[in-house]
N, C-alpha and C positions, 0 to 999 in steps of 0.2 A: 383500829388499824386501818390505814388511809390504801385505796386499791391504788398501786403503782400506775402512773399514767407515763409515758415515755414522752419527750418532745423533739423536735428536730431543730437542726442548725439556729434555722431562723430564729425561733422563736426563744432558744437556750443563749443565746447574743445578744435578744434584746433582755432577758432577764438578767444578763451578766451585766448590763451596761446598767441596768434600774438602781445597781445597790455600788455599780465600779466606774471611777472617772477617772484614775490614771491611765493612759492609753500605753506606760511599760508594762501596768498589770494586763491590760485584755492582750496586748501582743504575745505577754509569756503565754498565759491562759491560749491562746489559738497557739503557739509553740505544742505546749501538752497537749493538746486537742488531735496535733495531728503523731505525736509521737503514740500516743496511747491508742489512735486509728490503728497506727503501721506495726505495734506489739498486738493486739489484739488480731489482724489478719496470719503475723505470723500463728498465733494458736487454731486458727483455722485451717491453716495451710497442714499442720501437724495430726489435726482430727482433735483438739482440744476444744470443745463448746464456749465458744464467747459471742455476746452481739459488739460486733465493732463499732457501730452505730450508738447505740448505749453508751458502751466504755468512752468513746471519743469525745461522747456531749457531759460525761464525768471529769473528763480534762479539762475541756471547756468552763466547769461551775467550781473547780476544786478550790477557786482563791477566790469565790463570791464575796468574801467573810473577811478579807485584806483589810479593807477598809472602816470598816464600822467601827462606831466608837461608839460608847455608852452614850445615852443622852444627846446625843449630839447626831441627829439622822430625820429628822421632822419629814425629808422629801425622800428619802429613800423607798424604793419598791413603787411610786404613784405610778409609773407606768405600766404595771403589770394589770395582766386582765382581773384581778382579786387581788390587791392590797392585802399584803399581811397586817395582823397587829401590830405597830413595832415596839408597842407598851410593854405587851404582853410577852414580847420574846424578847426584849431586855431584861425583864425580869428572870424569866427562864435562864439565859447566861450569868446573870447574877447569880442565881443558885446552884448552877453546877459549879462556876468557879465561888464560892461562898469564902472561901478560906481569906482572910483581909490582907494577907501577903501577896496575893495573884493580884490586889487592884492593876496595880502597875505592868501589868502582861496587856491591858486595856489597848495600851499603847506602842505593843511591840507582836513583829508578827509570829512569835511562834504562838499563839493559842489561837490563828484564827483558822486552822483545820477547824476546832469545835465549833468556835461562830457560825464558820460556812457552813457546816453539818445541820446547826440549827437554823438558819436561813432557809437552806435546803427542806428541812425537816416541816416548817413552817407551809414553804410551800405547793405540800402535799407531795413531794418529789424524793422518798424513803430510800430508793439505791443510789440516787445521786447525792443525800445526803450521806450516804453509807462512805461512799468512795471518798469525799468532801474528808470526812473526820477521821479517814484514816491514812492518810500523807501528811507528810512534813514531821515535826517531832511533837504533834502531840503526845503519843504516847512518853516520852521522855519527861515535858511537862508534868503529864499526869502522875506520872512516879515522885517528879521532884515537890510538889504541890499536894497531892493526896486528892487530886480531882478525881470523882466516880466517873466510871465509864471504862468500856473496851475501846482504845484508839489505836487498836494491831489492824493491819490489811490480812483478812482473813479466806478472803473468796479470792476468785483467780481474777475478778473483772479490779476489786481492791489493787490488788498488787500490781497490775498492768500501772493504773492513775498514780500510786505510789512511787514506785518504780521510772513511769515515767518525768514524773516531775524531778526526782532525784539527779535524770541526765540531761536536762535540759539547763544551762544558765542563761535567763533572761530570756534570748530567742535562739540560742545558741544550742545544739544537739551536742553531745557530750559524755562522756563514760561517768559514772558515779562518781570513780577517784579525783576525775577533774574536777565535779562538781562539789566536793568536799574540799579539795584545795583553794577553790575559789571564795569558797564562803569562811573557809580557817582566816584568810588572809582580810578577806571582808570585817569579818568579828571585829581582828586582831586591831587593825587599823580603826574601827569606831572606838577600840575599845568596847566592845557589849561580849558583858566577859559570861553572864548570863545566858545566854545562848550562844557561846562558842562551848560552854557547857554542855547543853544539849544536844549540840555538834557532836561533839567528842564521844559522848552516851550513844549517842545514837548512830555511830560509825559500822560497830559490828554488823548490824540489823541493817544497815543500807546495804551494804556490800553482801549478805547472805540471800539476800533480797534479790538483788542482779544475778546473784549465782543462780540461784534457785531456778529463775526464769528461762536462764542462758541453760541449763541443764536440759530443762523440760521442754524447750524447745530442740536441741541437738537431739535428744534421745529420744526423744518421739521422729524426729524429721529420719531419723537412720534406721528406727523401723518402721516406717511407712514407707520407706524405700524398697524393704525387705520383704515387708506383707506382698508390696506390687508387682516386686520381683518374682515370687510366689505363687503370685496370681498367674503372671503373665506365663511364667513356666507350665504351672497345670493345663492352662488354656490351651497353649501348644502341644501338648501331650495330646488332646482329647481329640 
């Protein structure tokens, strides 16, 4: 079990650029980075336990794994102060995804939550990998595929990077519905009927997702209003 070490900005930027060279993905990637900021202080603001800091540099790495392709990465990660294997954890994704039907997912982005996850996992970075593998539809994947692994966002810091990637399109802030009609239409037009699949699976689960959030922030915010009110009251009594 690797002891969790936290990193900051800097340094979570240049690790995103070692393994990512489209500059639409580090723009989305800094999009989520700062949506997942601004839901994680609301849970602060409500008395909810989160590091904003944390969660934020989880938005930042969520789409490390975009890009990778089997065999094909000889330079990827040399900039990092420890070099992963990148042998050894191609094999590792080859085993999780084993089933010879997923080859072809190699090349399309719904399975690289897990990639990112194991990049992440690689580089000794265990909740950032947590966060990594549990946005987008892997879990859908993993239902339609029979991949092992938990890909649900389970913890609240999960859900924040989930969640937030769900309303952002591109660099764009955005409600989830938007962000589902965009990508329904995106599908339609490639044709990648494969993951407008996934889409479609994974609809309920987004939108329960944003509720969830939007709940727990309103109802905590309307009793801490209440507790203060409370407070302020007795205070005045005494």
């Amino acid at each position: 079990m690797y002891q969790q070490q936290r990193i900051d900005y800097v340094k979570a930027l240049r690790i995103l650029k070692g393994f990512v060279e489209d500059e639409k993905i580090i723009a989305h990637s800094h999009a989520v980075y700062f949506a997942a900021m601004d839901d994680a202080l609301k849970c602060n603001m409500v008395g909810i336990s989160c590091n904003p800091e944390e969660v934020s540099i989880g938005g930042l790495l969520h789409d490390i794994g975009k890009e990778w392709r089997i065999e094909k990465n000889p330079k990827k990660g040399m900039i990092l102060d420890s070099p992963i294997n990148i042998t050894n954890l191609n094999k590792k994704i080859k085993r999780i995804v084993s089933d010879p039907t997923t080859i072809g997912l190699y090349d399309e982005p719904d399975i690289h939550p897990i990639i990112s996850g194991e990049i992440l996992q690689a580089l000794r970075l265990p909740q950032y990998a947590d966060m990594a593998r549990t946005h987008g539809f892997a879990e859908e994947v993993r239902k339609t595929y029979g991949i092992n692994g938990d890909f649900l966002p389970r913890s609240i810091e999960q859900k924040i990077v989930a969640n937030a990637d769900f309303r952002v399109i591109n660099t764009n802030f955005t409600s989830v519905d938007q962000r589902i009609s965009c990508l329904e239409k995106r599908y339609q037009e490639r044709k990648s009927w494969e993951k407008l699949e996934n889409l479609q699976n994974a609809i309920p689960r987004m939108k329960a997702l944003e509720e969830e959030l939007m709940r727990l922030w309103s109802k905590n915010y309307y009793l801490r209003m209440y507790v203060d009110d409370v407070r302020e009251f007795v205070e005045n009594q005494e």
